[in-house]
C-alpha positions in Angstrom: 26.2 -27.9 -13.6 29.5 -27.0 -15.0 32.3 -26.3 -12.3 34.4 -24.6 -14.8 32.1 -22.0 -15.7 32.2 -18.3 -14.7 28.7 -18.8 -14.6 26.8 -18.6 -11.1 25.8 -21.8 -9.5 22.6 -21.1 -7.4 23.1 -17.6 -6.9 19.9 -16.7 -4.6 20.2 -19.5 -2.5 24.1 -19.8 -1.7 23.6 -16.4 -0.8 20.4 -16.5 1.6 21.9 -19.5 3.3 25.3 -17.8 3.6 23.6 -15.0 4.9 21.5 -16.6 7.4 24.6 -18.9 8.8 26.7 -15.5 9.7 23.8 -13.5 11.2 23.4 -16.6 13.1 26.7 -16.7 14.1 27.1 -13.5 15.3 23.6 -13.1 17.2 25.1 -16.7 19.3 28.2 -14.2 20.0 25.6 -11.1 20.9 23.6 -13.2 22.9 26.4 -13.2 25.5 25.0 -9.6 26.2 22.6 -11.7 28.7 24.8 -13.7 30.5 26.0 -11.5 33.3 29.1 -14.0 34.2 30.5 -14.2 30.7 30.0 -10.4 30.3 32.2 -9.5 34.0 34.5 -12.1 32.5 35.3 -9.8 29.7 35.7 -6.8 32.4 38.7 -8.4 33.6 40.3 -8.3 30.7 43.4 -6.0 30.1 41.1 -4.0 27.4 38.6 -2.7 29.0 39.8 -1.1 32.4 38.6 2.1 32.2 35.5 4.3 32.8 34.2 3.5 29.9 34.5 -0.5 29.8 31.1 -1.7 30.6 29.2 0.3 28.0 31.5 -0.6 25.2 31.2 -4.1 26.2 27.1 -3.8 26.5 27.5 -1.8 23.2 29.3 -4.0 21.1 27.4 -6.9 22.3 24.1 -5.5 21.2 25.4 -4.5 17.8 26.6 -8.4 17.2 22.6 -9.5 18.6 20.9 -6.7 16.5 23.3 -7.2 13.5 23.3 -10.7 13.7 19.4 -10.9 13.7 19.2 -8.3 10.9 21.7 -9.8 8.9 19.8 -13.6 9.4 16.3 -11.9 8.4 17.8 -10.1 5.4 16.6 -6.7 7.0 18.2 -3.3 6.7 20.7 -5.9 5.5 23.3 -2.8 4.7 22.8 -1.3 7.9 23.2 -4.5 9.9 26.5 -5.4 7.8 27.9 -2.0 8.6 27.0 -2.7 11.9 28.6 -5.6 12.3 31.7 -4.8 9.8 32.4 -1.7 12.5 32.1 -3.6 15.7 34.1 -6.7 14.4 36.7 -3.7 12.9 37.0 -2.2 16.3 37.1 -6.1 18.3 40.2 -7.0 15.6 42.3 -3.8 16.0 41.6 -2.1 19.4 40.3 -5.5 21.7 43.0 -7.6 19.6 46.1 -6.9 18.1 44.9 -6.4 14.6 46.7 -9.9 13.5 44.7 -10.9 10.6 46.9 -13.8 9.4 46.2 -15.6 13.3 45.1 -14.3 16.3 42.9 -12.1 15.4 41.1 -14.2 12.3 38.3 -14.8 13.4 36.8 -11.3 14.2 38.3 -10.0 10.6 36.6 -12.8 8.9 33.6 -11.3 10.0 34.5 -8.0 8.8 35.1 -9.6 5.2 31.8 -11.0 5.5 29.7 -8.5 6.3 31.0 -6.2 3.5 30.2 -8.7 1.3 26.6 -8.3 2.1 27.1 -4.7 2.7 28.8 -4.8 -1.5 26.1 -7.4 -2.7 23.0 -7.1 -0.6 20.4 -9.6 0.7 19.9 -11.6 -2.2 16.4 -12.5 -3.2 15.6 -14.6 -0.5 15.5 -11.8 2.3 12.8 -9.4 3.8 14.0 -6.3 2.5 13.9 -7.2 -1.2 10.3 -8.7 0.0 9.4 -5.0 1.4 11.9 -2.8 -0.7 11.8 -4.0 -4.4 11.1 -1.5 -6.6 10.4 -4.0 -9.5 6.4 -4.8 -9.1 5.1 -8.1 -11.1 3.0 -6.8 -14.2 
């Protein structure tokens, strides 16, 4: 393995295990959706005191669960990055301040991330280029 080489290193796999990590991160962060005390403790926040609080807090936590599984599986891996890359969009710059050098890092991270996936796809290792390939073995 040369370290100095523009070559890849382990391509499929950095990628699969990247993948997996991030969906796994976010589906710990959706899985809040089911704790009803965590979830009221976001209603008190300044953010979300209007009509419309409780369903965008429901809503965004589903779409970190269901993009975060996605993502992990490697299924409708576009569609669970642009899920994700929307929600984390919207928690950065309309939950937080939109301060992407500090306090709002961590949500734009994920947006990075998941257009990285939504750019470069699942990768090998995933179940939608098990189901989707196009290329069949002669």
């Amino acid at each position: 393995m040369n370290l100095f080489s523009t070559s890849p290193i382990w391509p499929h796999y950095g990628l699969a295990f990247i993948r997996v990590f991030v969906g796994a991160f976010m589906v710990y962060h959706g899985w809040e959706v089911f704790d009803d005390e965590k979830m009221n403790t976001y209603l008190q926040w300044d953010q979300f005191k209007d009509a419309t609080a409780v369903s965008r807090i429901y809503v965004g936590k589903s779409a970190e669960l269901a993009g975060g599984l996605l993502l992990s599986a490697g299924l409708w891996t576009r569609v669970a990055s642009l899920l994700i890359a929307v929600t984390m969009f919207y928690i950065t710059f309309f939950v937080g301040t939109g301060k992407i050098w500090y306090e709002d890092q961590h949500p734009f991270m994920f947006v990075l991330l998941a257009l990285v996936f939504f750019f470069i796809g699942p990768g090998k290792y995933s179940l939608d280029h098990l189901l989707y390939n196009k290329k069949q073995a002669a």
